[in-house]
C-alpha positions as CSV (number, residue, x, y, z in Angstrom):
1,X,0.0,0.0,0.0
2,X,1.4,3.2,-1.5
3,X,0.4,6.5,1.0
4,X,1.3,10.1,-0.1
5,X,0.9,13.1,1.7
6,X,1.2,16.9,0.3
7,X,0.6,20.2,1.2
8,X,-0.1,21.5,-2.2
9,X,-0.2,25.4,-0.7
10,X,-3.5,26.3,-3.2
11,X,-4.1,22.9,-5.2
12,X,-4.7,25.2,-8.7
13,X,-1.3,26.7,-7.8
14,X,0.4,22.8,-7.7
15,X,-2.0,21.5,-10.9
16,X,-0.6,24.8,-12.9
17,X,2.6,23.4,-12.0
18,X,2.2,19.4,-13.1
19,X,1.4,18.0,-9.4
20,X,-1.3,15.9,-11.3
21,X,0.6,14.0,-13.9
22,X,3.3,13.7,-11.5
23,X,0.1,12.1,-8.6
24,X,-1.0,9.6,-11.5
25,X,2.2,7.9,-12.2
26,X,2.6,7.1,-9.0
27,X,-0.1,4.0,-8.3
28,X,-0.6,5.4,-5.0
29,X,-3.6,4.2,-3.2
30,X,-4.2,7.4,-1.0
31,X,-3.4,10.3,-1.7
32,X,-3.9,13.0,1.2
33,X,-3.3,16.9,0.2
34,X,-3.2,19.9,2.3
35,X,-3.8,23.4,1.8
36,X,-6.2,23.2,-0.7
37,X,-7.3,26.9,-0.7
38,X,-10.1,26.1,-3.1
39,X,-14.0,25.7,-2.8
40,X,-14.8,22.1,-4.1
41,X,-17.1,23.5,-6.6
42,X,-14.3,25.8,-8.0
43,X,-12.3,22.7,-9.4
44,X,-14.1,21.9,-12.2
45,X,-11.7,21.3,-14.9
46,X,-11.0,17.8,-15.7
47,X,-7.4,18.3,-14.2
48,X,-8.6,18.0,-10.9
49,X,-10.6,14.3,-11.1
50,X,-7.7,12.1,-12.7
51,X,-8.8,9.0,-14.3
52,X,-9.2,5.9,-11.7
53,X,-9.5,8.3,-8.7
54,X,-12.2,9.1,-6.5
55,X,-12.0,12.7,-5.0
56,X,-13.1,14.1,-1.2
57,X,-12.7,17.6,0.2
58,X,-13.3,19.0,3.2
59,X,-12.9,23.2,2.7
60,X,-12.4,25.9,4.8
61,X,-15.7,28.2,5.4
62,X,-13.0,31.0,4.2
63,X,-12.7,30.8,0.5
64,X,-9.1,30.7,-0.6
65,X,-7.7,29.7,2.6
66,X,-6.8,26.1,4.4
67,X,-8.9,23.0,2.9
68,X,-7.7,19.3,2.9
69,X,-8.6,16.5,0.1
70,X,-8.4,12.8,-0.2
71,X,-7.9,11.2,-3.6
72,X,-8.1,7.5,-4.0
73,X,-8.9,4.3,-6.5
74,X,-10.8,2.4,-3.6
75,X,-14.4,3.0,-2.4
76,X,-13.9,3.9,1.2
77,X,-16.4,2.4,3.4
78,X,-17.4,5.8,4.8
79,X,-16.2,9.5,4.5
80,X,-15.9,11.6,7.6
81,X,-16.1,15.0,6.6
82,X,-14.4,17.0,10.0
83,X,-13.1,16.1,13.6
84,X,-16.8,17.7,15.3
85,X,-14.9,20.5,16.6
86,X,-15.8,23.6,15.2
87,X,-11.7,25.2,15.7
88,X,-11.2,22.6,13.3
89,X,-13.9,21.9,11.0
90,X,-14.5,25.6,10.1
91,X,-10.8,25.4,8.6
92,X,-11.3,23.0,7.3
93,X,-8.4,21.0,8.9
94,X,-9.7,17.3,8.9
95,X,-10.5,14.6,6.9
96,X,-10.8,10.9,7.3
97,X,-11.7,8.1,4.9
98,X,-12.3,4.4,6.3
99,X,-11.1,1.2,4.1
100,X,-11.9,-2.0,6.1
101,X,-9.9,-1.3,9.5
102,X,-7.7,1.3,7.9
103,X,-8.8,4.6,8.5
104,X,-6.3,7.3,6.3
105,X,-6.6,11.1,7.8
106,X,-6.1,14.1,6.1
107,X,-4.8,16.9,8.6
108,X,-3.4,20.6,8.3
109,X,-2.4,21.8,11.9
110,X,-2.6,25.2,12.0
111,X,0.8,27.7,12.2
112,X,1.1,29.8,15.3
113,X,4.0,31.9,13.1
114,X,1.8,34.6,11.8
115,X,1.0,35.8,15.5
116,X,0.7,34.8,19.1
117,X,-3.1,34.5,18.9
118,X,-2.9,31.6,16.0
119,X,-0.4,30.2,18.0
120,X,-2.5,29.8,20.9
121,X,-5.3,28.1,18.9
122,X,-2.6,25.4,18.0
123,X,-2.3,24.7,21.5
124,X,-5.7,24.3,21.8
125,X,-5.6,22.3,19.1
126,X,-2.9,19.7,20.2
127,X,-4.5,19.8,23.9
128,X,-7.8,19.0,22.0
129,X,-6.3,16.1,19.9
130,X,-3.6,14.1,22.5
131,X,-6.6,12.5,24.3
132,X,-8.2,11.8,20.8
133,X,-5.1,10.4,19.6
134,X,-4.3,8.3,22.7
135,X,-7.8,6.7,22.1
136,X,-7.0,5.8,18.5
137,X,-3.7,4.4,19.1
138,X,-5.0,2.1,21.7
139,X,-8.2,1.2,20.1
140,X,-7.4,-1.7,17.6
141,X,-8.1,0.3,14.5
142,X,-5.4,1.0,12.1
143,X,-4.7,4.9,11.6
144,X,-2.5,6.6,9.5
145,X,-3.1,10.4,9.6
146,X,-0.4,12.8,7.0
147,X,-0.7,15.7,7.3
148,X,1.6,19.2,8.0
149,X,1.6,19.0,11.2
150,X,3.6,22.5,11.5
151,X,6.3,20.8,13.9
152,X,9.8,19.5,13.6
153,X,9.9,17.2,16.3
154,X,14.0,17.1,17.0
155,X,16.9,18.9,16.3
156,X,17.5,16.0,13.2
157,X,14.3,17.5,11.8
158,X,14.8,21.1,10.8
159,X,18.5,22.3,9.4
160,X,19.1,26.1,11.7
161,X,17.6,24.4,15.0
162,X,19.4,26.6,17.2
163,X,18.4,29.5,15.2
164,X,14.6,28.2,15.6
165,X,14.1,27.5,18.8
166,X,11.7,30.5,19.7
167,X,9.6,30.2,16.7
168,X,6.5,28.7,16.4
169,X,7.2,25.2,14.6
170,X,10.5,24.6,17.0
171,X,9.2,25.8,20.3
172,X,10.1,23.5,23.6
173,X,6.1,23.1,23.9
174,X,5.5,22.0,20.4
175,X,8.4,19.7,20.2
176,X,7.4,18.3,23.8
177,X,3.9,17.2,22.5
178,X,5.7,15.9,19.8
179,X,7.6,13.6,22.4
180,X,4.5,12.4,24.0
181,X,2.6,11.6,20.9
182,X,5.2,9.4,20.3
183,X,5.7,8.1,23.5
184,X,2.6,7.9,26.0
185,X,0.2,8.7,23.4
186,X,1.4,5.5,21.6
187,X,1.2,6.6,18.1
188,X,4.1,6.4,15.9
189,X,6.2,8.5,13.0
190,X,6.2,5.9,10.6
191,X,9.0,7.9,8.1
192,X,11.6,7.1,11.1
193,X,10.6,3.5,11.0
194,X,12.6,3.4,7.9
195,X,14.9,6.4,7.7
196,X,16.9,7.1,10.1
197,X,19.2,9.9,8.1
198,X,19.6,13.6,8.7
199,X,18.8,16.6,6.6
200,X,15.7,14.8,5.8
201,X,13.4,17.7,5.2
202,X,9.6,18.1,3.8
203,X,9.7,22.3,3.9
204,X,11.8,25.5,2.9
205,X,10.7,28.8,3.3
206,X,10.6,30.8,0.0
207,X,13.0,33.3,1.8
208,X,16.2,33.9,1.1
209,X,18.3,30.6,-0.9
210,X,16.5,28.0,1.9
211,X,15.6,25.6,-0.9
212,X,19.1,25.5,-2.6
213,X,20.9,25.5,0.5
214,X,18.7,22.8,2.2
215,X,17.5,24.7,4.7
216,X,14.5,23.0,5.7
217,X,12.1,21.9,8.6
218,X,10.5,18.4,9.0
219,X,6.9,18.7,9.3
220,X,4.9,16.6,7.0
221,X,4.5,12.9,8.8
222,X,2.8,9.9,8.7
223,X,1.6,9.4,12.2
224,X,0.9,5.6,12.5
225,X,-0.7,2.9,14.9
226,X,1.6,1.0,16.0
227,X,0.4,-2.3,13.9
228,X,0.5,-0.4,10.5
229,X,3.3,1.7,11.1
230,X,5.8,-1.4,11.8
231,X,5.1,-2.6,8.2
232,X,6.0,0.5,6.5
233,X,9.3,-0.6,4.3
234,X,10.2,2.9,2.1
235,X,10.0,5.8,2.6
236,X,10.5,9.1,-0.1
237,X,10.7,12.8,0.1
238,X,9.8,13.9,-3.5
239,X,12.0,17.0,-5.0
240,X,13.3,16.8,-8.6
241,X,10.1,18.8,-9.0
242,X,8.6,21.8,-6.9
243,X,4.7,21.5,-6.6
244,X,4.5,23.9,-3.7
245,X,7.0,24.8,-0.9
246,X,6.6,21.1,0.7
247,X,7.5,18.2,-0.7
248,X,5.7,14.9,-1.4
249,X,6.0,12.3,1.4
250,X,5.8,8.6,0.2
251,X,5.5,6.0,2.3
252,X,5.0,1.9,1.6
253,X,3.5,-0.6,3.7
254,X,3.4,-3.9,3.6
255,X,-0.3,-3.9,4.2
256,X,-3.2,-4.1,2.0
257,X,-6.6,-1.8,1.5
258,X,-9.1,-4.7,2.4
């Protein structure tokens, strides 16, 4: 089973630039975008529903802004459209398609780097989701949720850490929920269940020579269940093309939709 996740930063934006033909040679079976900043109805052009894929989005109330999709070949066995929490939903900032015991999540944490009062609302957010997450690790359901988390966990996972370490994305608090959704909580970031390598990055800010230089951050995961998560086997951080100012995550599991 073949997972991608991408924050596309405006899908119209990434399609102008090829992200489709690049999505349909790669026989993924979900496909889980970010950042959509699109209406559903707005993607009309034939660009937008590839061949052999089924489409799902779940936008923000504000047009242009936020929005997350899920593309896929298989018939999910339901669509969840939002977490039912409004912080979330009216963002739209979650997304969640069920295949047998699999259940594959779409998720865009919000940035806190814009100013301090987004950056409380992502603390409300992660204090809202731990318990949530907690539950779904221990439940017996398989979970897989990408998504831009807007974190690097450890210093491994962003290039200038020292540099960082006051800004939203690198603070002590972020990168200690970050610890405990990995440890406590019981889920699991499946990319380091396979790579174990530095410099490792899924973001570069436009600023300055950041994506020549590799100066990047880590944020982009597949957080995993513990049972799915030990069978992913490769792992790949797209970049001989630029779709958006992340970068493809691929991950393969030695599991099977159904």
């Amino acid at each position: 089973m073949r997972i991608i996740s991408v924050n596309t930063n405006g899908i119209r934006a990434a399609a102008r630039k090829g992200f489709f033909d690049w999505m349909q040679k790669q026989n993924a079976d979900v496909v889980c975008i970010q950042e959509t900043k699109a209406q559903e109805h707005q993607l009309d052009d034939p660009v937008f529903s590839p061949a052999g894929y089924q489409r799902y989005f779940h936008d923000a109330r504000k047009k242009g802004y936020s929005g997350v999709a899920i593309y896929t070949p298989h018939e999910p066995d339901q669509v969840h459209y939002g977490i039912g929490w409004d912080v979330m939903d009216e963002e739209g900032r979650w997304l969640r398609a069920d295949f047998g015991n699999l259940s594959v999540i779409s998720l865009y944490m919000q940035s806190g780097s814009s100013k301090d009062e987004r950056q409380q609302l992502k603390y409300r957010t992660m204090d809202y989701l731990q318990p949530l997450l907690k539950e779904m690790a221990a439940g017996g359901r398989e979970y897989v949720i990408c998504g831009d988390w807007n974190i690097a966990h450890k210093k491994i996972d962003i290039k200038n850490w020292r540099g960082n370490q006051k800004n939203s994305g690198f603070l002590p608090e972020e990168r200690a929920w970050m610890d405990e959704l990995f440890g406590p909580v019981g889920m699991v970031d499946a990319f380091r269940q396979v790579e174990s390598g530095e410099h490792q990055y899924t973001w570069w800010s436009n600023r300055g020579q950041a994506w020549a230089n590799n100066t990047g951050w880590r944020i982009d995961y597949h957080v995993a269940t513990p049972g799915i998560a030990v069978t992913a086997r490769a792992v790949e951080i797209y970049k001989e093309e630029r779709f958006s100012d992340h970068a493809p995550l691929t991950i393969d599991y030695d599991y099977q939709i159904r």
